[in-house]
C-alpha positions in Angstrom: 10.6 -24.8 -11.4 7.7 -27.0 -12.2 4.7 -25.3 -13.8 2.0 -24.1 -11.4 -1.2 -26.4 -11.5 -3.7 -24.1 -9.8 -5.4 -21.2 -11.1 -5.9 -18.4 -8.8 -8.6 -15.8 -10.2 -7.9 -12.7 -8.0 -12.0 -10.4 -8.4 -11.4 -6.9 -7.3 -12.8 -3.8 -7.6 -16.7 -3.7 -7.8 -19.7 -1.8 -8.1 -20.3 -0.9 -4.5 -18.9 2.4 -2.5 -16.3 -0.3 -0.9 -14.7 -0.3 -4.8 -11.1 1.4 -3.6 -10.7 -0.4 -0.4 -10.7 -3.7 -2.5 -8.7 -2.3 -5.1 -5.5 -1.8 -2.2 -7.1 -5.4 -1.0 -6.2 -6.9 -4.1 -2.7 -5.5 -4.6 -1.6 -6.7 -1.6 -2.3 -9.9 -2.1 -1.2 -10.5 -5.2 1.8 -9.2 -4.3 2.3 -12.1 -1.5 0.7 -15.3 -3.1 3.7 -17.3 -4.6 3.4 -17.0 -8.4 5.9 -20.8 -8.0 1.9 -22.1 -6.8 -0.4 -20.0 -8.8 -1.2 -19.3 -11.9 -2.2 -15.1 -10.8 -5.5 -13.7 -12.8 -5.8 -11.0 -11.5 -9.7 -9.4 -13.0 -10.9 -6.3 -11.9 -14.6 -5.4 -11.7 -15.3 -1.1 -13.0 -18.3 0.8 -11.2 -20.1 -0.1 -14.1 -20.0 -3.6 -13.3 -17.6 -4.6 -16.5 -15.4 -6.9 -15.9 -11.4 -6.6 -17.2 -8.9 -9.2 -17.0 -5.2 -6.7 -15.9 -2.8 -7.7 -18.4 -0.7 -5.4 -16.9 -0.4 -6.6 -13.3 -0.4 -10.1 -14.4 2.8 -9.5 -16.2 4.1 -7.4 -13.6 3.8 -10.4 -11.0 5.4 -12.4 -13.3 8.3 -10.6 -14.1 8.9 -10.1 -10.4 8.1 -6.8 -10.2 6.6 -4.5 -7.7 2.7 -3.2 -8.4 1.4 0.1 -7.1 -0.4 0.1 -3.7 -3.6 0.1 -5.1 -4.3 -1.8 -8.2 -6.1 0.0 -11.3 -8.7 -1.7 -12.7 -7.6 -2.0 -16.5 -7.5 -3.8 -19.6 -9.3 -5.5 -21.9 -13.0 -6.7 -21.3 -13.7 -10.1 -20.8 -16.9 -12.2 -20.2 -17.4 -13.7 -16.5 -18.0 -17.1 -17.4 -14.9 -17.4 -19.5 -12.2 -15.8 -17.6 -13.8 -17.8 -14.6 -13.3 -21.1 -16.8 -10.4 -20.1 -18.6 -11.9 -20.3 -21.8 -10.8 -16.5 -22.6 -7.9 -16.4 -25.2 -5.6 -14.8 -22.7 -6.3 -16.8 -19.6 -3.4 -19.3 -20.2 -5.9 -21.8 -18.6 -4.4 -25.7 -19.4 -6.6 -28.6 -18.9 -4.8 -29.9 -15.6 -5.5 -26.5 -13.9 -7.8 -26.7 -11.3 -9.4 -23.0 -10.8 -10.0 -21.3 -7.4 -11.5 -18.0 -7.0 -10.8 -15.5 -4.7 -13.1 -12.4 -4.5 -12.0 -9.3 -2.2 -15.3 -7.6 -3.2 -15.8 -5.6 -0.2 -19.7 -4.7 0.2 -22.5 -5.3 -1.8 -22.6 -7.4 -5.4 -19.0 -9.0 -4.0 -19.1 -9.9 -0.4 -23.0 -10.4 -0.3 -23.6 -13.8 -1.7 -24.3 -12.9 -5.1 -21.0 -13.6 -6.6 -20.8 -16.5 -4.7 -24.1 -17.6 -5.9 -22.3 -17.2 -9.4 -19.6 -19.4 -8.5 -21.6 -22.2 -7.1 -23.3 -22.1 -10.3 -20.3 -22.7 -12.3 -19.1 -25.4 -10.1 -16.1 -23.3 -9.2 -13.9 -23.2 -5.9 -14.0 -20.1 -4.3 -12.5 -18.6 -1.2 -14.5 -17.5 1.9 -18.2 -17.9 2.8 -21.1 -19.5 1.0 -24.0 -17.7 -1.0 -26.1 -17.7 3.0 -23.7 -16.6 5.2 -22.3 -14.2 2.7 -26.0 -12.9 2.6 -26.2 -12.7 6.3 -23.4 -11.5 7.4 -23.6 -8.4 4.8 -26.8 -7.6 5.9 -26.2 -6.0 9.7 -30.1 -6.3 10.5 -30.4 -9.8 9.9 -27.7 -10.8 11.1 -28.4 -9.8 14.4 -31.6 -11.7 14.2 -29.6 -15.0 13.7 -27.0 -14.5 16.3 -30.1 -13.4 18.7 -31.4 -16.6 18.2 -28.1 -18.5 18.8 -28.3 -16.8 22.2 -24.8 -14.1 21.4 -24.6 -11.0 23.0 -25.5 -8.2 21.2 -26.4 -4.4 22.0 -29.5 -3.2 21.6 -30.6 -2.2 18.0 -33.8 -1.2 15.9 -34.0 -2.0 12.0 -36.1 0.6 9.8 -36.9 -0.4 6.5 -37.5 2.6 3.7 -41.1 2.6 2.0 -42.1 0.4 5.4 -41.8 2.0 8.7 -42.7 5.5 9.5 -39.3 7.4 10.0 -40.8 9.5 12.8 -41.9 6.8 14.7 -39.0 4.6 14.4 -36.6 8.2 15.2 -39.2 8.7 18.9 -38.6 4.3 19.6 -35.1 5.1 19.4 -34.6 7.6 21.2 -37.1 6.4 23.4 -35.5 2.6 24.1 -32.1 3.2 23.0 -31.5 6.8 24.6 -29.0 9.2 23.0 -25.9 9.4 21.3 -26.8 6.2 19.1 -25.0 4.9 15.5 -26.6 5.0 12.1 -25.7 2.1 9.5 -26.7 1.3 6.6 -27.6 -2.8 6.9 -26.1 -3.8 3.4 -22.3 -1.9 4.0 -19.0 -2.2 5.5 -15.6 -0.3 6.2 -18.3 2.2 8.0 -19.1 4.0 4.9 -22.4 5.5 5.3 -22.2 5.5 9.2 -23.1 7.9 11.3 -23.5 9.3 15.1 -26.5 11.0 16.4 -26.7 12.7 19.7 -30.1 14.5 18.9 -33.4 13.6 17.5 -33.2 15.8 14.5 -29.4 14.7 13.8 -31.1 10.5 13.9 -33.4 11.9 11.3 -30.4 13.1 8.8 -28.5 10.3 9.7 -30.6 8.0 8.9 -30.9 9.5 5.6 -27.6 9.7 5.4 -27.8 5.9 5.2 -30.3 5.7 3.0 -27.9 6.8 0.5 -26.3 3.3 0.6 -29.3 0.8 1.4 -32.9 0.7 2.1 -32.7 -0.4 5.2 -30.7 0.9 8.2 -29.4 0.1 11.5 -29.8 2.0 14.8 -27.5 0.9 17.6 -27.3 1.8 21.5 -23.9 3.8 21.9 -21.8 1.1 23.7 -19.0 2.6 26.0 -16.4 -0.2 25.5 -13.5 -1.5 23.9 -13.3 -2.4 20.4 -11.9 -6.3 20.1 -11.7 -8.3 17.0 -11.0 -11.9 16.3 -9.7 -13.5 12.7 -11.5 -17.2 12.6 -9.8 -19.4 9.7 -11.7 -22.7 8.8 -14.9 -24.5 7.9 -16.6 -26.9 10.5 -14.1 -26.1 13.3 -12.8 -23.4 12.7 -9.7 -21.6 14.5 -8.9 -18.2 15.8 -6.6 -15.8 16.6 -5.5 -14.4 19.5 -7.9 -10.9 19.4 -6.8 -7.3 18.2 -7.8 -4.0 20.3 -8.8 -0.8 17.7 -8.4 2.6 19.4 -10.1 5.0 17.3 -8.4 8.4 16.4 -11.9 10.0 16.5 -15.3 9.8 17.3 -15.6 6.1 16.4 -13.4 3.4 13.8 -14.4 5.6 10.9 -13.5 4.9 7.0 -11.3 8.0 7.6 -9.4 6.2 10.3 -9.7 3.1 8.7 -8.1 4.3 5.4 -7.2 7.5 5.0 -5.3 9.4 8.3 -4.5 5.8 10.0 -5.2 7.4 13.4 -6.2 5.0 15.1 -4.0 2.5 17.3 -4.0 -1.2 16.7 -3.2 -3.3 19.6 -2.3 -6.8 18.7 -2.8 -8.8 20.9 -4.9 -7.2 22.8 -4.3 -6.6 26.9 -6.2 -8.7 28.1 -6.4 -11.1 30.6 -6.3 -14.7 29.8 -10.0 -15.8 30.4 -11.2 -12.6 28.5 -8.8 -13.7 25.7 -10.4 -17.3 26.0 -13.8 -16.2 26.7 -14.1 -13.9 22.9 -12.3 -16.3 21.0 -14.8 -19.3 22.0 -17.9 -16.4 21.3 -15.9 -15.4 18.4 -16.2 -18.9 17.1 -19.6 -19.5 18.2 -20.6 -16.7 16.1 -19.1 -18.0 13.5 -20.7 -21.3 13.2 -24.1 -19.7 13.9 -23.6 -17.8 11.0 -22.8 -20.7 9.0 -19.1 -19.1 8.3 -16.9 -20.9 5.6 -13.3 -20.1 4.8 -12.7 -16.6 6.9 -14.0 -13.6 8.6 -13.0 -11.1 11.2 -15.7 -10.6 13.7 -15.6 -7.8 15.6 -16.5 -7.2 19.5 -17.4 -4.3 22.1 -16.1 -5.1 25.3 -18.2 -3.5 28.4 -15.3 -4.6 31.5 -17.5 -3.5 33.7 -21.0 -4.1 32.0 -22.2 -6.9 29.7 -18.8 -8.2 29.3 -18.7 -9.0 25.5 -21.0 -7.5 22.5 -21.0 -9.0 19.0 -20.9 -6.0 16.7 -20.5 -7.8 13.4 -18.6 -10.2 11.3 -16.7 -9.3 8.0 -16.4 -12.4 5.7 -14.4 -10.3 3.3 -12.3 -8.5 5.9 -9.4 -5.5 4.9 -6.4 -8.0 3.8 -3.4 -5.8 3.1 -0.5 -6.4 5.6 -1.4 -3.4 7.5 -4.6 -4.9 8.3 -6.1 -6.3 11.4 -7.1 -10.0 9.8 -3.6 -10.7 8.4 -1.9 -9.0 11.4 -3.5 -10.7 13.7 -2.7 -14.6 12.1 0.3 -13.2 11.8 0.2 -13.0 15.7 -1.2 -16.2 15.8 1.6 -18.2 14.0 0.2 -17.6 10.3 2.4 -15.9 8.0 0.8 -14.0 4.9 1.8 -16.0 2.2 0.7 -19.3 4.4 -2.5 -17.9 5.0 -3.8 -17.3 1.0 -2.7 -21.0 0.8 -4.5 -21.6 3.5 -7.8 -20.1 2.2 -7.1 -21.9 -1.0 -7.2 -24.9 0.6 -10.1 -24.8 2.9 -12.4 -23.0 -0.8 -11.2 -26.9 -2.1 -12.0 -28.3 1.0 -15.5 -27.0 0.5 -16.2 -27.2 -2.9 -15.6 -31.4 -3.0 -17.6 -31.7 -0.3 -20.1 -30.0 -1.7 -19.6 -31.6 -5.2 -19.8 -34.9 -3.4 -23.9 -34.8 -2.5 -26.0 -36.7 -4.7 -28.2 -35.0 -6.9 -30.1 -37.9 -7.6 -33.8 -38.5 -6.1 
């Protein structure tokens, strides 16, 4: 067995309310990347914001052993820059080892550009979308400004921003232009933490500051009567997608409860649909993409009015849920993409983009 020339550095954890989700994230994908290809580092990343470089799981994966469902973030602390360089004393870093991260930082200070922005400036691979699209994307409120002007369907939405607009006058323009029931988000959040449903004016009030909790600015979205269809897009400038994936919700709406902790809800995949539906949201799917300035992968996600407005960007994940019971893996999976193939994939497109990047002149 010849010895593995690429470093994979596997960032988990974080400081955002999305810290467990990642921490199953992580698991399950160590578990399936082929230690005969990659050097695993697995580092997780406390509430705190310390980083720790899991000794533990590292020699777990190398021994061939099974790790827990959800991976503990443990042992000892190690500086960013160094683990990311392999400079650490542990890190088994050689000089012929070419580094790629991979972070599965759901939600903010992961999946929001800012460790990407970190990565750029150590001139390190990494897996998934760039510093802007990471920033876009995570933020649900600007995002639907850019896909607005790329001319994607959307449902109708107002953006209040804390310590800006009035909350009374933004609760009576909702009400007022988007009618009632209507959904609460916070802008800067994912696996629907912090989201709510309001079918009165006084329950928009508490669930806005419900939100709050979680970001300084919130979302407030029409209730859309429709299906829920997502779409896994794999690539940079031409990217490729999947065939799409129906949620039925166990409850009121695809809650984090649904999502992580009863598993109510039913997941079609693929979807029954007809063919030029199936065609139709995987061309808007990538057109979204693009318009977002997508690298790498995200899910993005659809509501599907049959006898409406046809399709309805909701929102695109660039870090989406990526253990095997989850939709983006399930649904390559569909597509022809087996789980193993697709981190290889990923690790392939993060080089992809980080020689082309390398390659501009920085010369005047």
């Amino acid at each position: 067995m010849s010895t593995p020339l690429l470093r994979l550095v596997v960032l988990y954890g974080g400081v955002s309310a999305e810290h467990d989700v990642s921490r199953v994230t992580a698991a399950h994908v160590l578990a399936a990347a082929d230690s005969d290809k990659y050097v695993l580092v697995p580092v997780g990343i406390d509430k705190s914001g310390v980083w720790h470089r899991n000794d533990t799981a590292a020699a777990a994966l190398a021994a061939g052993e099974t790790l827990p469902n959800r991976l503990d973030v443990e042992g000892p602390e190690v500086d960013p820059l160094s683990v990311i360089r392999g400079t650490d004393s542990a890190s088994r870093a050689q000089s012929r080892e070419i580094t790629v991260v991979l972070p599965l930082l759901h939600g903010p200070h992961g999946e929001d550009g800012t460790v990407q922005g970190m990565l750029e400036l150590l001139k390190t691979p990494y897996v998934g979308c760039g510093v802007l699209s990471s920033a876009l994307c995570m933020d649900k409120a600007m995002a639907k400004e850019v896909a607005a002007r790329a001319g994607i369907p959307q449902c109708a939405w107002i953006t209040f921003r804390d310590g800006v607009d009035d909350a009374r006058t933004v609760v009576d323009q909702a009400v007022e232009e988007l009618g009632l029931p209507v959904f609460v988000k916070p802008a800067n959040m994912g696996s629907s933490v912090g989201v709510s449903r309001a079918t009165t004016p006084d329950e928009l009030d508490k669930a806005i500051n419900v939100a709050l909790h979680y970001d300084d600015v919130v979302v407030i979205e029409e209730a859309v009567t429709g299906r829920e269809i997502e779409v896994g897009v794999l690539g940079n400038t031409a990217p490729d997608t999947t065939l799409p994936g129906e949620i039925k919700p166990g409850s009121d709406f695809y809650d984090y409860e649904d999502k992580y902790v009863t598993g109510a809800a039913e997941l079609m995949i693929p979807a029954p649909l007809s063919d030029a539906a199936i065609a139709e949201v995987r061309e808007l799917a990538a057109d979204a993409y693009v318009a977002l300035r997508c690298a790498g992968m995200a899910r993005v996600d659809f509501f599907y009015e049959e006898d409406g407005r046809g399709w309805l960007l909701n929102e695109i994940n660039t870090i989406p849920g990526f253990t095997p019971a989850s939709m983006y893996p399930k649904m390559w999976e569909a597509s022809g993409i087996a789980y193993p193939d697709l981190i290889d994939r990923l690790v392939t497109l993060a080089l992809e983009v980080h020689r082309r990047r390398s390659s501009f002149s920085t010369e005047h």
